[in-house]
C-alpha positions as CSV (number, residue, x, y, z in Angstrom):
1,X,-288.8,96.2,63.6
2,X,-285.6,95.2,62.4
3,X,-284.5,91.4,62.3
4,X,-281.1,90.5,62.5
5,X,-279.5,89.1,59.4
6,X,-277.8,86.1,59.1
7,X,-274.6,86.3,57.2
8,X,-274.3,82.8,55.9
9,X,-277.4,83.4,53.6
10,X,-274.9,86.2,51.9
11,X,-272.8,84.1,50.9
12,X,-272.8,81.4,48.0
13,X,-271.9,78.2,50.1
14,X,-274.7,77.5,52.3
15,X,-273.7,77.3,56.3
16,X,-270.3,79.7,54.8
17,X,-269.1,83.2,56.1
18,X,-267.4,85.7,53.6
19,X,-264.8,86.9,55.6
20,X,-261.6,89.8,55.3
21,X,-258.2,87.8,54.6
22,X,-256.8,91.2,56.1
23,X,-259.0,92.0,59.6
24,X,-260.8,88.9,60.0
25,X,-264.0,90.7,60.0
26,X,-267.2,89.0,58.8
27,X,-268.6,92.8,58.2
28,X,-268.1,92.3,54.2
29,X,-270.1,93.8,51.3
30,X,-269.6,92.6,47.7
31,X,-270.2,95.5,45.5
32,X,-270.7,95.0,41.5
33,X,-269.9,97.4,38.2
34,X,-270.6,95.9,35.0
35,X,-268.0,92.9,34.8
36,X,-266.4,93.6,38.3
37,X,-267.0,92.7,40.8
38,X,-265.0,94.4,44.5
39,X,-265.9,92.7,48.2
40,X,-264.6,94.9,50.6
41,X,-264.4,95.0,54.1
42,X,-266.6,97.6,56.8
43,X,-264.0,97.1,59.2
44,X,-260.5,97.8,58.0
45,X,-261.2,98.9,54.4
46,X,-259.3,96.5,52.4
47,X,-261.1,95.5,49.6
48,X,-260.5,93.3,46.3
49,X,-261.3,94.4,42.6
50,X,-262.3,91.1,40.7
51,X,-261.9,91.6,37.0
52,X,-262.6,88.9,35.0
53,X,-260.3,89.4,32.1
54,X,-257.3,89.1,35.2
55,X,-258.4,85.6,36.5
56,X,-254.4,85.3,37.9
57,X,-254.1,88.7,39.8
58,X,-257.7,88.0,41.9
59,X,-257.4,88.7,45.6
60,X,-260.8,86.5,47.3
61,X,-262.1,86.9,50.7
62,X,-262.8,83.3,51.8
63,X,-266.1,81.8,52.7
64,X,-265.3,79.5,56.0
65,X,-268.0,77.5,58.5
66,X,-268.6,79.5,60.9
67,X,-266.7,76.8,63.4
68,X,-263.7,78.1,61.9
69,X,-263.9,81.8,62.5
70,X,-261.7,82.2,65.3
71,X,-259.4,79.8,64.3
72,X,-258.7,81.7,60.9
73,X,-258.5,85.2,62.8
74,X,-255.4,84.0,65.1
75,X,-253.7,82.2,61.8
76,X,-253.9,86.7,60.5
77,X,-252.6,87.3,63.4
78,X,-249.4,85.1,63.2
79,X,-249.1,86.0,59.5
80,X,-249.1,89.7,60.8
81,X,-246.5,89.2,63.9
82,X,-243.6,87.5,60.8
């Protein structure tokens, strides 16, 4: 059968959660072509483009513990209430 995934062996911190600056959503894919690189979110759609020769204009979707997931989700939700 299936086994459930753990989502903190996706990312490149150990014991870290990729998660959407936009949603809050841990449902994240990282998708590649050639030198870029786009994570983007299952749940809302936002997504980044990572190009390497534009190091300034990068958009990243944070790797947090795990502990800090809900805490990070109601600090979106203020940004999104100003």
């Amino acid at each position: 059968m299936f086994e459930k995934r753990d989502k903190s062996s996706d990312t490149r911190m150990k014991g870290y959660i990729k998660i959407c600056p936009n949603c809050g959503s841990t449902d994240v894919s990282v998708e590649s072509f050639n030198y870029m690189i786009r994570d983007i979110c299952k749940e809302c759609g936002y997504g980044s483009i990572k190009e390497s020769l534009f190091v300034d204009n990068l958009i990243y979707f944070p790797e947090i513990p795990e502990s800090q997931i809900e805490e990070f989700r109601k600090e979106i939700i203020d940004k999104k209430k100003k």
